[in-house]
C-alpha positions in Angstrom: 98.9 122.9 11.8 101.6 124.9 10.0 104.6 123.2 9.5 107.4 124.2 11.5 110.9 123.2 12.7 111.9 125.2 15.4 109.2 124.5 18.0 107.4 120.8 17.8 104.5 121.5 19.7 103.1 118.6 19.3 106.4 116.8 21.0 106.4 119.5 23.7 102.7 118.4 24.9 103.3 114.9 24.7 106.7 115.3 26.5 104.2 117.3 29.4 102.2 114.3 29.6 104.5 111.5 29.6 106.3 114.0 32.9 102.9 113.9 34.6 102.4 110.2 34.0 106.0 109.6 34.9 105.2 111.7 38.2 101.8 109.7 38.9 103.3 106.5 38.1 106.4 107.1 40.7 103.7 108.2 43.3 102.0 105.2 43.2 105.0 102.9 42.6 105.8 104.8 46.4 102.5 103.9 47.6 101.9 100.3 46.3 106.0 99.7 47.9 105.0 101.3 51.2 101.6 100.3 52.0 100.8 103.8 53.0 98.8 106.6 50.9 100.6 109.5 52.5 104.5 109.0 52.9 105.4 112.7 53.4 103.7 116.1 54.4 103.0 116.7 50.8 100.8 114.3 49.8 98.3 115.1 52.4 99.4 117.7 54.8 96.7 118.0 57.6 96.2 113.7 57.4 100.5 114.0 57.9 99.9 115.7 61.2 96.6 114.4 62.3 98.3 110.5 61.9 101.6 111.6 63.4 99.8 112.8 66.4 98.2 109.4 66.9 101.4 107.7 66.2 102.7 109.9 69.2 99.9 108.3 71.4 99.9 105.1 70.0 103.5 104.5 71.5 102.9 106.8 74.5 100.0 104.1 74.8 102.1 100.8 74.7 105.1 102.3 76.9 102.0 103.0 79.9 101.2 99.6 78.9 104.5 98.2 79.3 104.7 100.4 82.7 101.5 98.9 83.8 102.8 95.6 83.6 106.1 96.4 85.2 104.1 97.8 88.2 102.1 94.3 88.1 105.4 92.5 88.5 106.5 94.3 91.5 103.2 94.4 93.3 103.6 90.4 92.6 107.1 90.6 94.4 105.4 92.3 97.2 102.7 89.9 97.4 105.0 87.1 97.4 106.8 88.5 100.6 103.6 88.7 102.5 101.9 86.2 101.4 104.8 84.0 102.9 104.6 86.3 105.5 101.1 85.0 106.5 102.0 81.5 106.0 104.4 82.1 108.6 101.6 84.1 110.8 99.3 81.3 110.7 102.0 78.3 111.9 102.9 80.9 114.9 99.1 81.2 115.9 99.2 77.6 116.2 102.3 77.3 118.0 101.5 80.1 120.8 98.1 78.1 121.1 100.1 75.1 121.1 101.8 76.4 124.3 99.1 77.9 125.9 98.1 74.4 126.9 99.0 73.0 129.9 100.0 69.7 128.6 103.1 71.5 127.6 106.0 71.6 130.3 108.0 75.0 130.6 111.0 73.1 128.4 108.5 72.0 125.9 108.0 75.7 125.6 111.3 77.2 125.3 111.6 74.8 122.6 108.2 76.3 120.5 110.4 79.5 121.8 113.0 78.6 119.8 111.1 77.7 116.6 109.3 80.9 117.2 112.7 83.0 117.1 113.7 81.7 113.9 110.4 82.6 112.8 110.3 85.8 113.5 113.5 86.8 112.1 112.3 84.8 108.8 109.7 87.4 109.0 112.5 90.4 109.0 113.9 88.4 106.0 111.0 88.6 103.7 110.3 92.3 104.8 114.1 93.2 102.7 112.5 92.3 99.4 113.8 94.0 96.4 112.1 94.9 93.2 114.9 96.1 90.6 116.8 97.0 93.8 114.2 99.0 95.7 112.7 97.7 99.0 108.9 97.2 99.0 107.6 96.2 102.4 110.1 97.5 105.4 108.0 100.5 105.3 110.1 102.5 103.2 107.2 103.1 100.8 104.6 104.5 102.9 102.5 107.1 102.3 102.9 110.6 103.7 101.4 110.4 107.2 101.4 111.6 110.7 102.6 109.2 113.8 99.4 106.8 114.6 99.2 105.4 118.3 97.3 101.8 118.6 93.5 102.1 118.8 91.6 99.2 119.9 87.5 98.9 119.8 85.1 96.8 121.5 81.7 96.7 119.9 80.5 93.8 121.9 79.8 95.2 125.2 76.7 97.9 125.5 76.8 101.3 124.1 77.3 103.4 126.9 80.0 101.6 128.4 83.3 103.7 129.3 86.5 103.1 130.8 84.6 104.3 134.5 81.7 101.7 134.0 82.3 99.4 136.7 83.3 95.8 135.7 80.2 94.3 138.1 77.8 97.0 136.1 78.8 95.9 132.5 76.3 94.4 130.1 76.8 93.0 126.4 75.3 95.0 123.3 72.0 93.2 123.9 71.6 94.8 126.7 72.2 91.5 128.8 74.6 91.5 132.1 77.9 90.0 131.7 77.1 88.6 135.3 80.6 90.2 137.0 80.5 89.8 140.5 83.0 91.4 143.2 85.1 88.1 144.1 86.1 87.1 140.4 88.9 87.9 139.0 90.1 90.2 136.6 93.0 89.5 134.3 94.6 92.1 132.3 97.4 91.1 129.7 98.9 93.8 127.3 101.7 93.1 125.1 104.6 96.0 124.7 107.9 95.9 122.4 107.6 92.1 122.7 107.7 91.9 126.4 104.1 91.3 127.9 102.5 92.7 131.2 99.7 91.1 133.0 97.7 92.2 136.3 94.9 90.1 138.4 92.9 91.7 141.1 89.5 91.0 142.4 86.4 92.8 140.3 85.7 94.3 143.2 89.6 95.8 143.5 89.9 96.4 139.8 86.7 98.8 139.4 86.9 99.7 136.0 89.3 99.6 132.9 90.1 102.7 133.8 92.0 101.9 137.5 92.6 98.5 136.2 95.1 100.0 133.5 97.1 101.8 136.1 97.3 98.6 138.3 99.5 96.4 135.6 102.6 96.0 136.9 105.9 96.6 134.9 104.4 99.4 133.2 107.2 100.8 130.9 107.5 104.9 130.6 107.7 104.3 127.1 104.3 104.5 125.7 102.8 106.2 128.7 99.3 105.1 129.9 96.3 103.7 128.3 93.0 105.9 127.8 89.6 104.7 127.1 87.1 106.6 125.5 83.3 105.1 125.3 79.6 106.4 124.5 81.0 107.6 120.9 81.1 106.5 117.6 85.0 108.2 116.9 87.6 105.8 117.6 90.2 108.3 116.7 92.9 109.6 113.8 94.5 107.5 111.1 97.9 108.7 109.5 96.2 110.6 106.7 94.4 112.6 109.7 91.0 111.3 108.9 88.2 110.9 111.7 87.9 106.5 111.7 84.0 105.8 112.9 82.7 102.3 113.9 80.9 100.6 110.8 77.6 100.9 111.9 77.8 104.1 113.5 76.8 102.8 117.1 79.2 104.4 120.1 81.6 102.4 121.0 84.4 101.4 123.4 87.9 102.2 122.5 91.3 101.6 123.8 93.9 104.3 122.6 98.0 103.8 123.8 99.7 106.4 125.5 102.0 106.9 122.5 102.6 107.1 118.8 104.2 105.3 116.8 106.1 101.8 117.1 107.5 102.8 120.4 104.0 103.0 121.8 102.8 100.1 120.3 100.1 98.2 122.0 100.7 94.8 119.9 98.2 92.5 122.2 95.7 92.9 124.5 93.1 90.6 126.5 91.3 90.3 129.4 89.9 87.4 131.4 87.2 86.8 134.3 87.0 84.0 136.5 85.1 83.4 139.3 86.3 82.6 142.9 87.1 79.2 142.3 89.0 79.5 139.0 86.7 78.5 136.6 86.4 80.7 133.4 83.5 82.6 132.8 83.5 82.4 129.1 79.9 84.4 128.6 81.9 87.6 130.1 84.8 87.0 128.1 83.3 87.0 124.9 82.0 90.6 125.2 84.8 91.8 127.3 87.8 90.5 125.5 86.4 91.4 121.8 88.8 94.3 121.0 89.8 94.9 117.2 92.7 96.8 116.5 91.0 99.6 114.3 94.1 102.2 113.8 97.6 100.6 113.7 100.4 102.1 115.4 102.6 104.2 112.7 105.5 106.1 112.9 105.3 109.9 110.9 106.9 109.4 107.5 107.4 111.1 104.2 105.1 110.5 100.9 107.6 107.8 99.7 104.9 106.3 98.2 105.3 104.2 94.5 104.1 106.1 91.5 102.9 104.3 88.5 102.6 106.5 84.9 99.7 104.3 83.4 98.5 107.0 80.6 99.8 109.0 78.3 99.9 112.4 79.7 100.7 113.9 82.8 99.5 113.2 86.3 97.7 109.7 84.8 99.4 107.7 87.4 98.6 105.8 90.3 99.8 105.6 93.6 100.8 102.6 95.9 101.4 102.9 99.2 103.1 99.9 101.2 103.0 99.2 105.0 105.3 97.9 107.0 105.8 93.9 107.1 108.8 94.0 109.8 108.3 92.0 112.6 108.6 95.2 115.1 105.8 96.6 113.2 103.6 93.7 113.3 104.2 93.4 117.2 106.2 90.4 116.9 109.6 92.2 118.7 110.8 95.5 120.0 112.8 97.7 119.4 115.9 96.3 121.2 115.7 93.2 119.6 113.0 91.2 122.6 111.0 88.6 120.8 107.7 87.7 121.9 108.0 85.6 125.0 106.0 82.5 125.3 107.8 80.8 128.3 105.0 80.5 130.9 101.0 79.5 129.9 99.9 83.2 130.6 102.6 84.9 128.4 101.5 82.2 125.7 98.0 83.1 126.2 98.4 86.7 126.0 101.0 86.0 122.8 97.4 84.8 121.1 96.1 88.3 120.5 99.0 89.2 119.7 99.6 87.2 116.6 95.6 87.6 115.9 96.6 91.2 115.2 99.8 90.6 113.3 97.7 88.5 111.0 95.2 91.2 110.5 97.9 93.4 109.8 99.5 91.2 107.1 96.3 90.3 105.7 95.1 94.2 105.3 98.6 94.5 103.5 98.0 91.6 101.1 94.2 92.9 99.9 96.2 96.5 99.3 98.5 94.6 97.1 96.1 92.3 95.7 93.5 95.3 94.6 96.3 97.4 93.1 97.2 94.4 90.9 93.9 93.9 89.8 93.5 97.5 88.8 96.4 97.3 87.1 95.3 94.0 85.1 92.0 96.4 84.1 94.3 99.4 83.5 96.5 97.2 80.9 93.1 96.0 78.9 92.2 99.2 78.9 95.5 100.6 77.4 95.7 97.5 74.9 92.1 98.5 73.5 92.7 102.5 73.3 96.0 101.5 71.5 94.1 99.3 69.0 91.5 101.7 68.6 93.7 104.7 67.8 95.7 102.5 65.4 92.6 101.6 63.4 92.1 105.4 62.9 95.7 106.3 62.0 95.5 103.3 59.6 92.1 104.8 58.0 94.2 108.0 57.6 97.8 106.7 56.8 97.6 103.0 54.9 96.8 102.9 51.5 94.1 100.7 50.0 96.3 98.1 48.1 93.2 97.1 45.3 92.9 101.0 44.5 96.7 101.4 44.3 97.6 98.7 42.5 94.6 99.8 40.0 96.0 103.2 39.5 99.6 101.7 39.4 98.7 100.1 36.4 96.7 103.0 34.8 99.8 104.9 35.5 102.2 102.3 33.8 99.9 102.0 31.0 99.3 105.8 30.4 103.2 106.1 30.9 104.4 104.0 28.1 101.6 105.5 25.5 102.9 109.0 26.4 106.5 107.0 25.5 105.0 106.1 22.5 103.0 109.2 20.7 106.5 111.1 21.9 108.5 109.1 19.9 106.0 110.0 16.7 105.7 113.2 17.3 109.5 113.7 16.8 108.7 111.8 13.8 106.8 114.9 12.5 109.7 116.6 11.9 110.9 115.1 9.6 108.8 115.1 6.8 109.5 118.7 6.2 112.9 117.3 4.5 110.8 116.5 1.7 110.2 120.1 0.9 113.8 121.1 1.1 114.9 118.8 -1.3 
């Protein structure tokens, strides 16, 4: 190599070096200091963007998560209502049966009266609970649905029965007579708005469901008159305007009110036979007196139903619809405030199906609530393991192995500080062209 002063080439290349290993060295001082291999768009640009987008759904993840179990704590708040709610339920089934009995005195019965006021309104109380300020179970969170009158079905009595079939020509679903004859008696007990109505004519008087209906004194205009259908497996419309069939598909007997909605609402109904000397005849009454309440009375309302954003895009949600847990919509009072009235044996008696169906009612609330918190348990595991999984991808993309780093860290540092070294000799060079100038 000629020797030169102007240009050291030899420092020049060396100083090009000891930049790149300077450059190399900072990157992995970055890297080893971070724990990541790519820290900005340039040192990997597609892996940048490809691990940003998962950090996007990582945290879309754990907020749907975190939304998830916010929706479990309300749906616990809810529960809590009506579970008391049912605790309530079951002490006032024993009570009315409690009063039923004769061995009670009319005073003993205004007292149960009493304890069955407070009750109620207990009932109202636990109806007003708030989740973060919002009310859960006073109906103000129902689905969107039409008004609903009361259906009630009676699969125990045979097939073809109707509301004409007369009451000394019924038979059970076997196919066996219920024995009827024209001097019992037929008692007919409906409860309305709290207030109950009861009839008792002669079999032979009575005919039918049917006539017997329109022979219950003090019926109120309110809810107009009851209508049986029979030989059918439709027992009518729910809120969502679905066709409801019996279970098994067999026709069926079905009492529909005259109205829809609360105001209509047939909260009890019963029916007993005795024969000419009083006695019950308890074979008849099992088949006769076996109706369920199939579609609840329900006034129209808006879709004010909860929504719960459990994913991380759009429309992943799921909806919660809650009844009504009042005590006017469980059958309990009216309107106007009338409480159900156990002050005589047969209003007590009557009060029994009454608070059979308010207890089905509350308990068909409680499973709603109770399913919607176990899918929401399932729908948190499953968040927590598609946020792990995701986060073990954007790690293979985005962390940096630490062994390999720390390996070319000290490559790095070692190249670095010979580059240092040859760059201080090569400005050395230089220097011994003084010897020819001298």
């Amino acid at each position: 190599m000629a020797m030169v002063v102007k240009n050291n080439m030899s420092a020049i290349s060396t100083l090009n070096t000891l930049n790149k290993n300077s450059s190399a060295l900072s990157k992995s001082l970055e890297k080893v200091s971070s724990g990541m291999k790519i820290n900005s768009a340039a040192d990997d640009a597609s892996g940048y963007a490809i691990s940003e987008r998962m950090r996007v759904q990582i945290r879309s993840l754990d907020q749907a998560n975190a939304n998830t179990q916010a929706g479990n704590s309300m749906m616990k708040v809810a529960e809590g209502a009506v579970s008391s709610t049912v605790d309530i339920l079951k002490t006032l089934k024993e009570k009315v049966i409690n009063a039923a009995n004769d061995t009670n005195t009319d005073s003993d019965r205004q007292t149960i009266q009493k304890e069955l006021n407070q009750s109620i309104d207990q009932i109202d109380d636990n109806a007003n609970v708030t989740f973060n300020g919002k009310y859960l179970v006073d109906g103000s969170k129902n689905t969107k649905g039409t008004a609903t009158c009361t259906h009630l079905t009676n699969q125990s009595l045979a097939t073809a029965t109707d509301g004409s079939t007369a009451f000394t020509a019924m038979s059970n679903r076997n196919g066996e007579s219920l024995e009827i004859i024209g001097t019992d008696k037929i008692t007919m007990s409906y409860t309305h708005q709290g207030t109950t109505f009861s009839c008792t004519l002669d079999a032979s008087a009575a005919t039918n469901l049917s006539t017997m209906v329109t022979k219950v004194t003090g019926v109120p205009g309110a809810h107009g008159s009851f209508a049986f259908t029979g030989a059918t497996s439709v027992i009518g419309t729910n809120a969502g305007g679905n066709t409801i069939y019996t279970a098994d598909g067999t026709s069926s007997l079905t009492l529909a009110a005259g109205a829809n909605g609360l105001a209509g609402q047939i909260s009890g109904f019963s029916i007993r036979v005795t024969d000419n000397e009083g006695n019950v005849k308890k074979s008849a009454i099992a088949a006769l007196d076996n109706f369920s309440e199939m579609i609840k009375a329900q006034n129209e309302s808006a879709d004010n139903a909860l929504t719960f954003q459990v994913g991380a895009k759009a429309n992943q949600s799921i909806k919660v619809g809650l009844g009504d847990m009042r005590s006017e919509a469980l059958g309990l009072k009216g309107s106007d405030g009338t409480k159900l009235n156990i002050s005589t044996q047969e209003k007590a008696n009557a009060a029994i199906s009454v608070l059979d169906n308010a207890v089905s009612k509350a308990l068909d609330q409680q499973t709603t609530i109770g399913s919607i918190e176990s899918r929401l348990s399932y729908t948190s595991t499953n968040l927590t393991t598609a946020s792990e999984n995701v986060q073990a991808s954007e790690s293979t993309i985005r962390d940096a192995d630490m062994a390999k780093e720390m390996t070319n860290y000290t490559k790095n540092n070692v190249l670095l500080q010979a580059a240092q070294s040859m760059l201080a000799q090569a400005n050395q060079s230089s220097s011994s062209v003084l010897s020819l100038l001298q």
